[in-house]
Structures are given as C-alpha cells and as structure tokens.
C-alpha positions as CSV (number, residue, x, y, z in Angstrom):
1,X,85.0,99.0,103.1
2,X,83.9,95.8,101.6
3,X,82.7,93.1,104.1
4,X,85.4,90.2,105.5
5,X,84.7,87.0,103.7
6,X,83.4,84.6,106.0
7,X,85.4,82.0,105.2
8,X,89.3,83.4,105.9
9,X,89.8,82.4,109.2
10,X,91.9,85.0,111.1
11,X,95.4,83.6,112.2
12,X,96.0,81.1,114.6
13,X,96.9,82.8,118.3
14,X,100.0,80.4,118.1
15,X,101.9,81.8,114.8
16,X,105.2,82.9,115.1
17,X,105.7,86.4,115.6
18,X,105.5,88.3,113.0
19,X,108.6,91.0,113.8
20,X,110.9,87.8,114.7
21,X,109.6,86.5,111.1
22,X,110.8,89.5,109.6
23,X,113.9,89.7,111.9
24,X,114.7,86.3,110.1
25,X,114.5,87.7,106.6
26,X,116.7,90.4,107.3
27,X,119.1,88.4,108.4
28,X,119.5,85.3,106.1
29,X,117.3,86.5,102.4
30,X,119.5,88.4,99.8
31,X,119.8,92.3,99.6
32,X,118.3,91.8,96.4
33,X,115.1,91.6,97.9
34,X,112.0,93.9,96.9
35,X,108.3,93.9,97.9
36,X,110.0,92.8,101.6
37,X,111.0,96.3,101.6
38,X,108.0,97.9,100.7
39,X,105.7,96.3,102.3
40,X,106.9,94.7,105.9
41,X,104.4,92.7,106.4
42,X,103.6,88.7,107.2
43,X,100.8,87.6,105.2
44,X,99.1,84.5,107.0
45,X,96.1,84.3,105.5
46,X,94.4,85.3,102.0
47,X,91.3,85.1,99.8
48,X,90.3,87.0,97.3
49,X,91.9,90.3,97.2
50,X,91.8,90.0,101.0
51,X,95.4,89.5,102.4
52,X,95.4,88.8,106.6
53,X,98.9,89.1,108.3
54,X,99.9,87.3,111.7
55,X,99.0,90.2,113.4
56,X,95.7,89.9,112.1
57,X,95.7,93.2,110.1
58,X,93.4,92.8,106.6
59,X,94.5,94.3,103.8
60,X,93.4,94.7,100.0
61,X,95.6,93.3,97.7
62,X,96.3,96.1,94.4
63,X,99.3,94.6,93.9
64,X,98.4,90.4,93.1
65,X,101.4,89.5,92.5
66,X,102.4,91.7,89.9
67,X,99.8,90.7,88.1
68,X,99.9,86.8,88.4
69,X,96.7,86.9,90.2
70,X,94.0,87.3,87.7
71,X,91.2,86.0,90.2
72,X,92.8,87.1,94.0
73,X,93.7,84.7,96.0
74,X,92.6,81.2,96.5
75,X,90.0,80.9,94.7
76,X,87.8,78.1,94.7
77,X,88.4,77.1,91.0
78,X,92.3,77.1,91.2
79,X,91.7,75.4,94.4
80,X,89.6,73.1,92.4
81,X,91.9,72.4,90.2
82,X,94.8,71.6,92.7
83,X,93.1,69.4,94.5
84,X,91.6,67.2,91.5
85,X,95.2,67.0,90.0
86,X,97.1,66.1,93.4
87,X,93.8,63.4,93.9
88,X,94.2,61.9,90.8
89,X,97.4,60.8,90.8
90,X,99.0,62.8,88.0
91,X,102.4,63.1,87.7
92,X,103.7,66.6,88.7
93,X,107.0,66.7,87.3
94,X,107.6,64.9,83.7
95,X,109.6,67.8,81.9
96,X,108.2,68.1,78.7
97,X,106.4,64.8,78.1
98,X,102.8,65.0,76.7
99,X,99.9,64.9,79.6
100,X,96.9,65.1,79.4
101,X,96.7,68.4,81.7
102,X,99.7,70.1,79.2
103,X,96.8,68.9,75.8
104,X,94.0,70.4,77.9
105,X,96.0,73.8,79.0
106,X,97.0,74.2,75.2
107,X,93.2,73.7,73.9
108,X,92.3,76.3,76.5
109,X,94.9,78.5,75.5
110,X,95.0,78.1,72.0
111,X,91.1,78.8,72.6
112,X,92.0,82.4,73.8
113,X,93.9,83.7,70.6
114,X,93.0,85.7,68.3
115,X,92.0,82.8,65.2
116,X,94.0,84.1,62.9
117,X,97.3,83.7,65.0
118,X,96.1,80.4,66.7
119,X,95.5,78.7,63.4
120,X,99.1,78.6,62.9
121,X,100.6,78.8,66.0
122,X,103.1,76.9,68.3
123,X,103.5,76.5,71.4
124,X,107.0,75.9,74.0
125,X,106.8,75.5,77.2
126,X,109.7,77.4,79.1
127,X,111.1,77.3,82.2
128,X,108.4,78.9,85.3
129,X,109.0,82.5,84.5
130,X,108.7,85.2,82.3
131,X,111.8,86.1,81.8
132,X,113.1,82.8,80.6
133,X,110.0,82.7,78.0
134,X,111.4,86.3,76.5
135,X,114.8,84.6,76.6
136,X,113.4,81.9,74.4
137,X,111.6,84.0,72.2
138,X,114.7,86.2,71.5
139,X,116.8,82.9,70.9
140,X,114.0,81.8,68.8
141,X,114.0,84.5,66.8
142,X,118.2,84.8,66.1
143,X,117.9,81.1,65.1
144,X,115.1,81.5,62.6
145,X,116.7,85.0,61.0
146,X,120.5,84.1,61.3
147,X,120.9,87.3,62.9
148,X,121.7,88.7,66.3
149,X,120.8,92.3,67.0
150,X,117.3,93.5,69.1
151,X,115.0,96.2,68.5
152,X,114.0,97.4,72.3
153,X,111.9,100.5,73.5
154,X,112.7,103.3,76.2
155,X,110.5,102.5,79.5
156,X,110.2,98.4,78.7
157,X,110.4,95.6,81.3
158,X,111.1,92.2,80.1
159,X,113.0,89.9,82.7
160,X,116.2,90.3,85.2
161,X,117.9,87.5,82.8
162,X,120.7,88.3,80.7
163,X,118.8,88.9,77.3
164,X,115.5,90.0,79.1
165,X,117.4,92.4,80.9
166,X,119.5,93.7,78.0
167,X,116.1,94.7,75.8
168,X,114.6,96.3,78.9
169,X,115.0,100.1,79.9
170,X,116.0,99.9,83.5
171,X,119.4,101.5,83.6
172,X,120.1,100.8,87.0
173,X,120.2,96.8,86.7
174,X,122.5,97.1,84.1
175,X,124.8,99.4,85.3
176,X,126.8,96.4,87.1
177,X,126.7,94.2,84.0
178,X,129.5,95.6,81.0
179,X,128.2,95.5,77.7
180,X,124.7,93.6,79.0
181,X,122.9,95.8,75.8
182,X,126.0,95.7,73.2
183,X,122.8,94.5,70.7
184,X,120.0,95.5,71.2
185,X,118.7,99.6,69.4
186,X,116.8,101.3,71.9
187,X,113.6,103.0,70.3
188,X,111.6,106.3,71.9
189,X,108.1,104.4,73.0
190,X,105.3,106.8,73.0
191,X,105.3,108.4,76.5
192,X,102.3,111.3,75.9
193,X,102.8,112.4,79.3
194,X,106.8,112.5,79.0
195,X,107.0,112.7,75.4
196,X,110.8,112.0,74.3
197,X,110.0,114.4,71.4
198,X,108.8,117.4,74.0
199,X,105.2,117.7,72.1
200,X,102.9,114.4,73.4
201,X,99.9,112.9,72.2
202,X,99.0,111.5,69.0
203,X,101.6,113.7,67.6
204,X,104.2,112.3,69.6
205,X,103.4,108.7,68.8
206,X,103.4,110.1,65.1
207,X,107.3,111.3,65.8
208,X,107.7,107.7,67.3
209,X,106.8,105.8,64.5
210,X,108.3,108.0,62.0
211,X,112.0,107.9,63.7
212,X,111.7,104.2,64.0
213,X,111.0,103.6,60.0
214,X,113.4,106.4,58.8
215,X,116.3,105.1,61.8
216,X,115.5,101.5,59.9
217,X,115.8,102.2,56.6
218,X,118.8,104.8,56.7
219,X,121.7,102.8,55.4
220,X,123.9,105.1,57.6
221,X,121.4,104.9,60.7
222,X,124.2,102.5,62.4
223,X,121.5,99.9,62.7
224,X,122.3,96.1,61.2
225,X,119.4,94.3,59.9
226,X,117.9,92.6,63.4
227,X,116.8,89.5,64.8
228,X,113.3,90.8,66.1
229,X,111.2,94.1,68.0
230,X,110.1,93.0,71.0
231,X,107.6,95.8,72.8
232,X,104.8,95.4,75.3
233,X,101.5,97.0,74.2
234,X,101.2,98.5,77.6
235,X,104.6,98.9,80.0
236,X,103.4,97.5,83.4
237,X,106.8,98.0,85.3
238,X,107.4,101.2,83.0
239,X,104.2,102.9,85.0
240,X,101.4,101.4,83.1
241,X,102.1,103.3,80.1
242,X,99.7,102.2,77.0
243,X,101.0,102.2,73.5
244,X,98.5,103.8,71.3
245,X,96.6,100.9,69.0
246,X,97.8,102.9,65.8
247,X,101.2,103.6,67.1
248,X,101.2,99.5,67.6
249,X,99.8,99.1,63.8
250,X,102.7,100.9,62.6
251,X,105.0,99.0,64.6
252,X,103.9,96.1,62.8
253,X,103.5,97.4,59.4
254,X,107.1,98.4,59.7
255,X,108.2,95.3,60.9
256,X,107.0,93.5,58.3
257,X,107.7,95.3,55.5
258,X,111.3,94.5,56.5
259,X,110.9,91.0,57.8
260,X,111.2,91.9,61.2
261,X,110.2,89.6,63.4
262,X,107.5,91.5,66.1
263,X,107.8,89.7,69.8
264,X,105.1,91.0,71.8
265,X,105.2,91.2,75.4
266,X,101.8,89.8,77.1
267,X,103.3,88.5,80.4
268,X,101.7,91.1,82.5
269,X,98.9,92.3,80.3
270,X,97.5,89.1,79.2
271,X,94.5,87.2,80.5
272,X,91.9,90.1,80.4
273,X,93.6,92.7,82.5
274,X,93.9,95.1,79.6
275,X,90.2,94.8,78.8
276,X,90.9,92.1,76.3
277,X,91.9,88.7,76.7
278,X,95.2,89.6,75.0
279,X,96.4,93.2,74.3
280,X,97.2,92.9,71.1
281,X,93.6,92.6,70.4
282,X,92.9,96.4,70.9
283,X,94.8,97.1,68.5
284,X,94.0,94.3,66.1
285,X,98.0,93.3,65.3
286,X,99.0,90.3,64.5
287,X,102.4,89.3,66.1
288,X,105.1,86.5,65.1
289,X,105.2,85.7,68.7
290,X,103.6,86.6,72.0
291,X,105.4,85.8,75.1
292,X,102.9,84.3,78.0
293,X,103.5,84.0,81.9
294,X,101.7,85.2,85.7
295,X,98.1,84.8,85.4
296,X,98.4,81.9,82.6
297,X,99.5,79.2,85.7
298,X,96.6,80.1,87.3
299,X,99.1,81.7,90.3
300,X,101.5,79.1,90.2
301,X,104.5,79.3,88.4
302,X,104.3,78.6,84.2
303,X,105.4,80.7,81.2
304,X,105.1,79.6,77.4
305,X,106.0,81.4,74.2
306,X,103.6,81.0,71.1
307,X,104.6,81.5,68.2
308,X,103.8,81.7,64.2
309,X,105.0,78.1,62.9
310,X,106.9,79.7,59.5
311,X,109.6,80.3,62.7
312,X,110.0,76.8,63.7
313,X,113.9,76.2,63.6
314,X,114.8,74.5,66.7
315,X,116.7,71.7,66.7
316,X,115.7,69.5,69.6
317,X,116.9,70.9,72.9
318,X,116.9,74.2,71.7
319,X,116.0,75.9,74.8
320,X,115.2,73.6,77.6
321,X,114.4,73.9,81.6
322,X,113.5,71.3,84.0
323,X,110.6,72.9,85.5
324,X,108.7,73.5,82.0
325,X,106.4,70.7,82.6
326,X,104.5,72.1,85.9
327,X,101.5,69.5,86.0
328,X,99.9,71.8,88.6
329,X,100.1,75.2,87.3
330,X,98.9,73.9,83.7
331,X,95.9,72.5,85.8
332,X,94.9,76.0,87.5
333,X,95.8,77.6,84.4
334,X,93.2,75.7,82.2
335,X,90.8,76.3,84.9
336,X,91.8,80.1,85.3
337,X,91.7,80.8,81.6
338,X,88.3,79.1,81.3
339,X,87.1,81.2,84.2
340,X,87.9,84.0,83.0
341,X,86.4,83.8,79.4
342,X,83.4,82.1,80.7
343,X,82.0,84.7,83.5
344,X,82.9,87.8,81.5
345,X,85.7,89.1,83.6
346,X,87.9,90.7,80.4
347,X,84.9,92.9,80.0
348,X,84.2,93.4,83.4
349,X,88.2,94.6,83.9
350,X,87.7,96.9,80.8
351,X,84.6,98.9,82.8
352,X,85.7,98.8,86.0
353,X,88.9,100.0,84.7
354,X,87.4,102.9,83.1
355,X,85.3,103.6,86.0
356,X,88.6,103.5,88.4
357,X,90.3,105.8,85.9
358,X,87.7,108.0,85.6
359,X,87.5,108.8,88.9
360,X,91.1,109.0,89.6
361,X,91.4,111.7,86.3
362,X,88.9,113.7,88.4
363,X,90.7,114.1,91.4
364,X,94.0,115.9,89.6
365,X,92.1,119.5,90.3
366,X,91.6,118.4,93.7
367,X,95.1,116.9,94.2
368,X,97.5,118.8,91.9
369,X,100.2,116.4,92.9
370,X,98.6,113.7,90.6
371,X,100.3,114.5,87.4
372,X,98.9,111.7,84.7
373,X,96.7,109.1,85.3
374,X,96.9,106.2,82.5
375,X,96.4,102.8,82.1
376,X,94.1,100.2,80.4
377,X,91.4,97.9,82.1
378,X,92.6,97.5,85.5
379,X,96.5,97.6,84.9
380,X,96.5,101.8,85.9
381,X,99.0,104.3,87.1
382,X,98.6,107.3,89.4
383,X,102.1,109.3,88.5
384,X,102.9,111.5,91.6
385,X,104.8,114.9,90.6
386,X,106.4,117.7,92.6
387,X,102.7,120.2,92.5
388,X,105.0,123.3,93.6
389,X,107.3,123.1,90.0
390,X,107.0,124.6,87.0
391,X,105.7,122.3,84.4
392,X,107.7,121.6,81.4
393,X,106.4,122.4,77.9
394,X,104.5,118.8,77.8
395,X,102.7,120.3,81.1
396,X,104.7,117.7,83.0
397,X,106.2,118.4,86.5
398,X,108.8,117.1,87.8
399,X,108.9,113.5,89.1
400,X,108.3,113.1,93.2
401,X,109.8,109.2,94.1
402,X,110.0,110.6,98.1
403,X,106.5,111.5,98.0
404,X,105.3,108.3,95.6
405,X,107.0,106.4,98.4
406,X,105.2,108.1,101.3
407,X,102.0,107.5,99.6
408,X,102.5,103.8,99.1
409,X,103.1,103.2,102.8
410,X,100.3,105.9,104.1
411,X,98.6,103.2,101.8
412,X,99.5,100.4,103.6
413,X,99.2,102.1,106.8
414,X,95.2,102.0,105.6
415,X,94.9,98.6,104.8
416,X,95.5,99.0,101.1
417,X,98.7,97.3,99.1
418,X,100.2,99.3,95.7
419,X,103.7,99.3,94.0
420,X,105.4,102.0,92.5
421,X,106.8,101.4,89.1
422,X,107.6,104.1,86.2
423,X,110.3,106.8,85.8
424,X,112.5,106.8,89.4
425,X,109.5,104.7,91.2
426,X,106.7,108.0,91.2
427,X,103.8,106.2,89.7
428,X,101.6,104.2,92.0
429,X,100.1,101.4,90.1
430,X,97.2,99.3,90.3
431,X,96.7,95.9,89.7
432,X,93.5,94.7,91.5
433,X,92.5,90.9,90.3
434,X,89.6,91.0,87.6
435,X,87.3,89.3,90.3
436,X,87.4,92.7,92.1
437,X,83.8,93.9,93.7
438,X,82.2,96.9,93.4
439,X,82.8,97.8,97.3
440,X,86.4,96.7,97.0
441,X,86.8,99.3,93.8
442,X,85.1,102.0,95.7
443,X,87.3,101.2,99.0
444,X,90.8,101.3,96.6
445,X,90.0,104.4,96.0
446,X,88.5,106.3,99.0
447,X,91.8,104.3,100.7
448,X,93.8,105.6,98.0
449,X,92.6,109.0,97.8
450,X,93.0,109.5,101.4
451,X,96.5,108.4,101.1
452,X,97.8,110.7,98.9
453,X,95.4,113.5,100.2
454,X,96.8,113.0,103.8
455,X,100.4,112.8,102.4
456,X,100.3,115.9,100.2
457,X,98.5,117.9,103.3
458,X,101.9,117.7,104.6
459,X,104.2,118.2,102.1
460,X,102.7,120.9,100.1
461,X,100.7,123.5,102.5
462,X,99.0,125.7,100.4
463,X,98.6,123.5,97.1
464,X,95.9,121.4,98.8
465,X,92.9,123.3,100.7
C-alpha cells in the first residue's frame, strides 16, 4: 500500500452526499453514459494516481483517464502551468490565431518526433478530442489523393464520430447507424492470442501482412484504390493488443509501394506510455501522418494531427472547430511533454511495464483464468477466459465478460480502479500514469491479484487451490 500524500486533503465534512450526487446523474445525464456505470463513485479529491471520493474512500487510479493522464493527477507542473497562463493574462480562447503558448507547444512537440518526420512536418490544430483529429486526418487524406475509400483493422478504436467510428471495429456502435462503414476495407490485425488465421504468433502476423498485400493488389480483390490505412501500433480499447514492429514495417512498406497514405493512431499510445515517446518508434516507421490527443493537453482537453507537408491541400477552412485554440491545455501540454522527456519517464514506463507484465505472465499457472497477458510499457491487458473450457487450437479459451466484470468491481471494492476493454469487455487493462512509484506498482498488483484470485475462488472451485 503506498503511503497517502500529505498534501490531498481528505473531503470537506460538508460535501453533498455522495449517493444523492449519483441519484442526480441517474436521473438527468444520458443513457449513453460509461465509466459512471462502472465505477459509482464521487471523486472529490485527487493527486497523483490517488483519487479520494466524498466518502473519503482512496483509491489508485489504473485507469487516468483513458490514458490522458501521463503524470496522475494534479501535478504540480500542470498546475504550474495553469496558474502562470491564467496570471498572465493570456487570452484563452482565440481560435486558431498564433500565441505564443500554441509556438512554444509546437517547439515542444515538434521536439518529440522522430527527426526525420518532424523535419517536414505540419501541424493542425483540431477541435479538443481525438476523434475529431482522426476525422481530420481521414479528410485530409481524401483531399490530397482525390479518393474516398479507408483501409481499417479488426479490433481498432478511433473515435464515436461518424468517420472515426466507421474505420473502427466495434460492431455494436454501429449497429444503429446504416451504412456508417460503406468505405472503409476491414483488414485481420495481428491478434497472436486470437489469431484470425487459427495459428498465432509471428506466423500469424506473417498471414496478416501477406492477405493485406495480395487483397491490394488483386485487381478482382473488390478493393478501389484508397484514400489512406489508418492502424494504431498498439489497440488500447481493442485490449492492449501490440502490433508486432515487423508486422508495422510491412504495413508501411506496402503502403507505400502503392501510395498509400499510412495514418497512425498515437492518441492513446503517445507521450511515453508505450516505452517510447511515440509508438511508432519501436518499430522505426515512418508515417504520413500521426494523429495526437489525451496526454498531449497536459489533461485538459487538445488534439492535433501532424502530418508530412507533400499532403498539404487544404484550402483555408478545411476542417475547423472553435475550441482548437485551447490557450490552457497547450500550456500544460508544453509543460507535460517537457516533463516527461526531461526526467526519463518513457524509459521508466518501458521497465516498469516489463516488470508489471512480468509478474502478471507469472501468475497464469496460479490463476488459470488469466488467459493472455499483453501490452507494451504501461498500456497492459489481463484477458480473463472461462479456465473450465476447452481451449481452441490457438490455446485460447473462451472469453469470460461476467467474470472480467466481477473482477473490475472486486477491484474497486479494494481501492483499485481498471477498465475492461477487448473482445466482449474480458480484458482488464491497465493504464497507470508514467509518474507511478514503486509501492503503487507493487500495490496494483497485490490489489489486482487478490481481485481476481478472490473472484475466481468462487466461480471456478476446483481450478484454483
């Protein structure tokens, strides 16, 4: 159990209550709502990864928010940062007029990139969230090629917007919309543990690669000439599944032997979580574009897609959106992205990743109903399987959501906060900010360990001892 920071005040005795808060939400917010339903709590207070509700429960954050939070909560740079901007007088809304805080963000970003993608690189700044940036980039791309259609993978995330949404995977969310994914080509992304060609591995990724340059070049393969790829080098929402670096190397070699566009998806992976400042950097690619949001704004909202210049055909008001010039998150996100390259953290979140993988690996014997555990840096996945079935000829069982779900609040229920994400919600994911401690590591996963260890006690008598 790491120690309580000193300085996060426990909640005042005369906060609302926090069931009538929750009452409230129930009533008026959406049924579209998500974490709400996960994870009924209040949060009052936080620092760090250290969230405090009105009841004055703790809990450590795994989640931070989805991603965004590359150094926890509140921390005293982004803090920093706020206050200085809001002091100085700056304007905090000026759409996309030059400032100085927008020059200083794009030196610190531009500092980030791999050189030989900066040194010709744009940058647009697009409305506050991700999914608007991968709208741009897609519109970006159909503008500079003259053509429409979308090269997409099985298992990807890329937005809830209508384009986004379209070139993800997610079946359900596009049930309700007719003709949402009319043109975008859905590819097999290389899935070792769930192979879509039944034999995993490096062979599987082989079988990937080869389906997706003979399905190209088959003048009868039913596929027009398209607009871009757009893949992410590891699918957060899709259960913290890594493409393999060669896998990603073929990707690109194929892309542009046929001058096809590559959009890569960094919103989630970028700013050190994958062990690298950007993903693409394991594997050494070089895309056309790379599509930026969460921990870039420091925690508050900004997203930005930057691109190689030989694609600049915009006209002027191309894609717009009156909240691309956020004074405020460009401020926390220079001083989040200097952070982070300045005290070491991407290399910190590549070992402690390891470390947290490691040991999770380990515990499969112990806890047969851990079926893979994957990941890269500290974006990992725990995937939860039914221990009592027959595995398939991949040595995969069959997916357990009820029991992911049981997990995640037996979780909660010991102070610690994880999503599910993956295949029918079964893989419990972990996204600790990089400025996680050495006791907070160790208490993830002793809290995590005895979560699932309690749960499957239960559920499968005889499987555990």
């Amino acid at each position: 159990m790491p120690p309580r920071p000193t300085d996060l005040p426990a909640p005042d005795r005369t906060m609302p209550d926090g069931a009538a808060i929750l009452e409230r939400q129930r009533e008026r917010e959406s049924a579209a709502r998500t974490y709400s339903r996960s994870f009924p709590i209040v949060p009052a207070r936080a620092k760090g990864m250290t969230i405090v509700d009105t009841e004055g429960r703790r809990y450590l954050d795994c989640l931070s928010g989805a991603g965004t939070l590359a150094l926890g909560h509140n921390h005293p740079v982004v803090l920093e940062a706020v206050q200085r901007t809001v002091g100085s007088g700056a304007p905090l809304h000026v759409l996309d007029l030059a400032t100085p805080e927008k020059d200083e963000f794009t030196d610190a970003l531009f500092a980030t990139l791999p050189g030989d993608f900066a040194d010709k690189a744009r940058i647009h700044f697009c409305g506050p969230a991700g999914t608007d940036a991968v709208e741009a980039a897609l519109k970006l791309m159909q503008t500079a090629t003259g053509r429409r259609g979308v090269l997409g993978f099985t298992g990807a995330y890329h937005g809830m917007t209508a384009g986004a949404l379209a070139a993800s995977g997610g079946v359900g969310a596009k049930n309700p919309v007719p003709g949402i994914a009319a043109d975008v080509t859905r590819l097999p992304f290389p899935y070792s543990y769930r192979c879509p060609f039944g034999v995993g591995g490096e062979r599987g990724a082989q079988l990937s690669a080869t389906y997706v340059e003979r399905l190209l070049a088959d003048p009868n393969g039913g596929v027009v000439p398209p607009a871009a790829m757009i893949l992410e080098a590891v699918q957060g929402e899709g259960g913290a599944v890594p493409a393999p670096d060669g896998w990603l190397r073929e990707m690109r070699r194929i892309t542009a032997e046929r001058g096809v566009p590559l959009i890569v998806d960094e919103v989630q992976t970028g700013v050190g979580r994958t062990g690298a400042f950007w993903a693409v950097e394991h594997s050494g690619i070089v895309p056309d574009a790379m599509v930026m949001s969460k921990a870039i704004g420091g925690s508050l909202p900004l997203a930005v897609i930057v691109y190689h210049e030989d694609y600049n055909e915009w006209l002027p008001g191309a894609h717009t959106g009156t909240f691309r010039g956020n004074t405020l998150a460009m401020a926390t996100g220079t001083a989040t992205l200097r952070y982070v390259a300045r005290e070491g953290l991407v290399e910190r979140a590549g070992a402690v990743g390891a470390r947290m993988t490691e040991r999770l690996e380990a515990l499969r014997s112990e806890l047969p109903v851990i079926g893979d555990v994957r990941g890269r840096g500290l974006m990992i996945g725990v995937e939860l399987v039914d221990a009592e079935a027959e595995p398939d000829a991949c040595g995969a069982r069959p997916f357990a959501p009820e029991l992911a779900a049981q997990i995640r609040d037996a979780c909660l229920d010991r102070g610690l906060i994880v999503e599910l994400g993956g295949r029918h919600d079964s893989t419990v994911r972990l996204l600790p900010p990089l400025v996680i401690t050495d006791e907070q590591v160790e208490a993830v996963l002793d809290r995590l360990t005895d979560a699932i260890a309690a749960v499957t006690a239960t559920h499968f008598r005889g499987v555990v001892a």
